[in-house]
N, C-alpha and C positions, 0 to 999 in steps of 0.2 A: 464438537457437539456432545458427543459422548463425555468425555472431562464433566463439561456442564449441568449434565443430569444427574453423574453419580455424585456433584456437589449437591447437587439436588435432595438428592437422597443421605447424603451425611446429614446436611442440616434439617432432615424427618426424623434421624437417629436421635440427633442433639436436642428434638422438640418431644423424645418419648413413644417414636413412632417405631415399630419393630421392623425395619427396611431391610430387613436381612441380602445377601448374596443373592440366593432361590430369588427373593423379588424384584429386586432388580435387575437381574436378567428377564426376567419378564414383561416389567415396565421395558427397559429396551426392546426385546424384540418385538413387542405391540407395538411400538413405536417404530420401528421398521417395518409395518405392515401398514401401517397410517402413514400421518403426515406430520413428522418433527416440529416443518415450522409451524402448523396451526396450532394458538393458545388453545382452543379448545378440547384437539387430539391429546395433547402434553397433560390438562387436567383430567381428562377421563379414565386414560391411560395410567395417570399414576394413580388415580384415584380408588380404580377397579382391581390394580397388581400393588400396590405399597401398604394401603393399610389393612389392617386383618381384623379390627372391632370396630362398634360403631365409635368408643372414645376417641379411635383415632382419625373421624374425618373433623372434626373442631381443629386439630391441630394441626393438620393437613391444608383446611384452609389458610389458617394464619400461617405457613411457614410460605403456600404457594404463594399468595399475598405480597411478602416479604420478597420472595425469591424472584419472582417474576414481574413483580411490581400490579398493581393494579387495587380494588376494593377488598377488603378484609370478609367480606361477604359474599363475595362473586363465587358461584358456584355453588353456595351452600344449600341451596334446595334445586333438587332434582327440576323443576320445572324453570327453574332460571338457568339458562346456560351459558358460560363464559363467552363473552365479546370472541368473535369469528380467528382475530388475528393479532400479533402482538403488535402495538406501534412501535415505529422506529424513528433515530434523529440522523436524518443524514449532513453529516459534517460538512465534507467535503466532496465538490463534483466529479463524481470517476467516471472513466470510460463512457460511453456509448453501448446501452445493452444491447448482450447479443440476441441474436433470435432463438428463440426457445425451441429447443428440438420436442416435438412428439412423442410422449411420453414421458419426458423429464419430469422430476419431482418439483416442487416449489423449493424455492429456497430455505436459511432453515433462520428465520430469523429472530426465532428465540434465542439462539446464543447471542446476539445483539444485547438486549435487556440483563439476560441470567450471567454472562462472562462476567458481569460489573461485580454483581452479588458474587461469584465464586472467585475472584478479584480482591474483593471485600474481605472475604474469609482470613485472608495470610495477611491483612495490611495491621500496621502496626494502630494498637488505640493510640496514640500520643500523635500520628501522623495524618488522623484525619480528618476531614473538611467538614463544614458543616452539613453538605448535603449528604455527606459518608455519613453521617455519623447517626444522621436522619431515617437514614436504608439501619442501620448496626444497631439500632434500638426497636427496629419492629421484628431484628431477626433474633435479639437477645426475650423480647417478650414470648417467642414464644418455644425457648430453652424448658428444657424439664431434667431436675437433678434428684435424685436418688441413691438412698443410699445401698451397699450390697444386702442381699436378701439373707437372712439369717431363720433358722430353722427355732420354731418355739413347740411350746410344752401345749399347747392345746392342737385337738385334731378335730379332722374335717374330714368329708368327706371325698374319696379317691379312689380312681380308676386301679392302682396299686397300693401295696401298704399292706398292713394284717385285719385279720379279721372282723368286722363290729358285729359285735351280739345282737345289741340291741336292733340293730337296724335288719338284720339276718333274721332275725327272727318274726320282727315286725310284717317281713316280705313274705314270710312262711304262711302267718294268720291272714296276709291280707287275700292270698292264693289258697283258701281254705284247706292250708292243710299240703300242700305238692310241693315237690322238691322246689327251690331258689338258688339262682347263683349267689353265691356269699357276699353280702355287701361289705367294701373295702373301706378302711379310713387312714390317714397318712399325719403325718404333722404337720402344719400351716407354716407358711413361711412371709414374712415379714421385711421390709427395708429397715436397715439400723436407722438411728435417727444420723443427720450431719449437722457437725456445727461447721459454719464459716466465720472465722476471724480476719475481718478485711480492714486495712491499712487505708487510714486515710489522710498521712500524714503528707507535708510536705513534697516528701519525695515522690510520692505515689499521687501528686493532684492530679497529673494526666489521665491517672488510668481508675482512679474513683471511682467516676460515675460511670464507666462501663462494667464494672466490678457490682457496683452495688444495684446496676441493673438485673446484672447476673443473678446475685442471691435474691433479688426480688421473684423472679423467675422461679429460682429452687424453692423460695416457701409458700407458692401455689405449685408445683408439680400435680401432676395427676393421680391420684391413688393406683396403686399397684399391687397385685397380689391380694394377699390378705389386709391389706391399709397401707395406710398412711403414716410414716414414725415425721413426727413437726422437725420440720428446720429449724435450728435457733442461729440467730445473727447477730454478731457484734462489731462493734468499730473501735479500733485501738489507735491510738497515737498515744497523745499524754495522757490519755486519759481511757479507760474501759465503759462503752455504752451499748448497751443491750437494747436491738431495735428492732428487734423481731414484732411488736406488736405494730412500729411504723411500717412495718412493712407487709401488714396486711389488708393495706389500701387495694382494691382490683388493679385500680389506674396507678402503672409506672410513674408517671412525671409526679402525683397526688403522691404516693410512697414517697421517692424520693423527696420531695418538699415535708415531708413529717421526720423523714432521715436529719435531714438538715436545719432542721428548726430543735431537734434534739441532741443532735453531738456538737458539744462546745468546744473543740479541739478540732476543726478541720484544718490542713496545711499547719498542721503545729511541727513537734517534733515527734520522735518514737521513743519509747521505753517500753520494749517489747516485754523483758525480763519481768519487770514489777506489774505489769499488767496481766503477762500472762500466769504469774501468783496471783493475782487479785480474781483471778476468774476461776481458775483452779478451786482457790479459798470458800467461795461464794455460792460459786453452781459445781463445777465439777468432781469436785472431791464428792458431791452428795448426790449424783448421778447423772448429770446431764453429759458428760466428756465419758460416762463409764460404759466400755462397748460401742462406742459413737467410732462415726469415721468423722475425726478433725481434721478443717482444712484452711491453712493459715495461707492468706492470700497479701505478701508483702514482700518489700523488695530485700530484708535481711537488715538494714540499716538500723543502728541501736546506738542511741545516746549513754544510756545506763550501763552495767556491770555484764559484760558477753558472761562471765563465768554462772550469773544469777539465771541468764537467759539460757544455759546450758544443761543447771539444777531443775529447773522448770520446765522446760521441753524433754528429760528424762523421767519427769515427775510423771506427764501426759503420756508419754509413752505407756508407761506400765498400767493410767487407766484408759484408755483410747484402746479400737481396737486395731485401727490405723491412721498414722499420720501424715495428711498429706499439705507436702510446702508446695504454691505456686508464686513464681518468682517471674514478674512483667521481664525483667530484665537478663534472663536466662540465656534469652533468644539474642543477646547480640554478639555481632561475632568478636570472638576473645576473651568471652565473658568467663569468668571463673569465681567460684565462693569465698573470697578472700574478705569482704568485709566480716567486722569483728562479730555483725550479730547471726551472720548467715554461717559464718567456720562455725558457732559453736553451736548453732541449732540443730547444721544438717546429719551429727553421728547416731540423734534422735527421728528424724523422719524415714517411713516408710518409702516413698515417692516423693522425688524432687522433679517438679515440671515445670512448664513454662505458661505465662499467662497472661502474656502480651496483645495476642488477637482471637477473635473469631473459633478457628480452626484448633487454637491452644486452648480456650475452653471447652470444644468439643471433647476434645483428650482428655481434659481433666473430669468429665465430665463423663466419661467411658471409665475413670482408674479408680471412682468414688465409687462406680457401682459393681467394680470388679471386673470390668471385661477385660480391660488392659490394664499396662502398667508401665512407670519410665525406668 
């Protein structure tokens, strides 16, 4: 049971929720003073210890939703409150219950339902069923990617920092004239923008459309800090297509159908190298890759020239302010960088991860915005 909350709480992190350590120990032990199995205890509980703004009970419900299965609006207003108990599907006829001792807790039959989802997290995209995959796109809607926060030239006001005149003195005349504490101002701070360059060739059909779930996901994140720096999105195979505008449908399946009605090249082949010149050439070089955390999300396979591909991932290097490679296929075991597109791009990447499931774009997903790293 425990396993299954603190999955719980990863996939709050992975939706932009700040579920820090301090809260989850508190979401649990409320929940040792409650009652585990009731859905209801599980929503209040995490509802009242997880999130810390009101932006975060929106995604609070949709991750609970996702997580525990049920309506995407359950719970969303204080006078409506979650169904008493979670259902369950009894397989198979066990035993003869025992009699319930006096005091005994109920059972805890949320790990029933949420195991599957935390289940879910580590299974490979390429391996799963329709009704998986069904659960893996309402856990992927409600992902939020960011990029690290970066310190700008304009200031705000703060608790620390140096001195502001104007506002110090403002507080002077408003107190006619009596001493003020000195009011502080600091510098704002900012997510860089991210680009995602996602592979949609051939080799990568499996893992596409959880991919391009994904960055649908990053270019609605939630503003953070001082704003918002735009996602930009592109799909590479044989060809370069920028689909950041398809992708700002609300409704996931409405995107993807604008995705797909715009890249003429799905299951083609790859030419990493000459695409990723043509994007360089086009946006990058003129500020979009400049200071961005780029994140090339392909399996390394490269039809064209590895040395051109090795010119051009050196090129992004020096304007990127990091590069990050996610490779579906990282995660198998014996797996090594030996194809020709993947040797000569990895002497250029920042971070080389894996980006096969769930739990692997958690990570990737924690390394974009600085917390970690592989």
């Amino acid at each position: 049971m425990p396993a299954v909350l603190v999955g719980f709480a990863r996939a709050l992190r992975a939706a932009g929720v700040d579920a820090g350590p301090d809260r989850v120990q508190a979401f649990l032990g409320a929940l040792d003073v409650l009652r585990p199995g009731m859905r209801s205890d599980v929503y209040w509980s995490g509802r009242l210890t997880l999130c810390g703004s009101r932006d975060d009970l929106e995604r609070y419900d949709r991750v609970f939703a996702a997580y525990f299965g049920g309506a995407a609006s359950e719970g969303r207003r204080l006078r409506a409150a979650p169904p008493p108990r979670l259902r369950m599907t009894v397989r198979d006829a066990g035993p003869a219950p025992r009699a319930r001792v006096e005091g005994e807790r109920d059972a805890v039959p949320t790990a029933v339902l949420a195991s599957s989802a935390e289940v879910l997290r580590h299974r490979d995209f390429a391996g799963l069923t329709d009704a998986e995959r069904g659960q893996l796109r309402r856990l992927l809607a409600a992902f939020a990617l960011r990029g690290e926060l970066r310190r700008t030239a304009r200031l705000r006001p703060a608790r620390r920092g140096v001195v502001d005149p104007r506002r110090t003195v403002r507080e002077v005349l408003r107190r006619g004239g009596e001493p003020a504490p000195p009011r502080m101002r600091a510098r704002a701070e900012r997510p860089r923008r991210v680009v995602l360059l996602v592979d949609v060739s051939g080799s990568m059909a499996a893992y596409a459309d959880a991919l391009l779930r994904f960055a649908h996901a990053a270019a609605h994140a939630a503003p953070h800090g001082g704003g918002r720096a735009r996602t930009e999105v592109f799909t590479i195979g044989t060809r370069l297509t920028r689909v950041t505008r398809e992708l700002t449908h609300r409704d996931p399946d409405t995107a993807l159908a604008a995705v797909a009605a715009a890249v003429p090249d799905w299951r083609g082949g790859t030419r990493l190298g000459e695409l990723l010149r043509g994007f360089l050439d086009r946006w990058g070089q003129r500020g979009m890759a400049r200071g961005a955390v780029v994140v090339v999300l392909s399996d390394g396979w490269e039809r064209g020239d590895p040395e051109l591909l090795a010119a051009q991932m050196r090129r992004l290097h020096r304007l990127a302010h990091r590069v990050i490679w996610a490779n579906p296929r990282k995660a198998r075991p014996g797996y090594a960088p030996l194809a020709a597109g993947m040797a000569a791009a990895l002497p250029s990447v920042d971070s080389f991860v894996e980006g096969h499931s769930l739990a692997a774009l958690e990570r990737l997903a924690a390394v974009v915005r600085g917390a970690g790293d592989a």
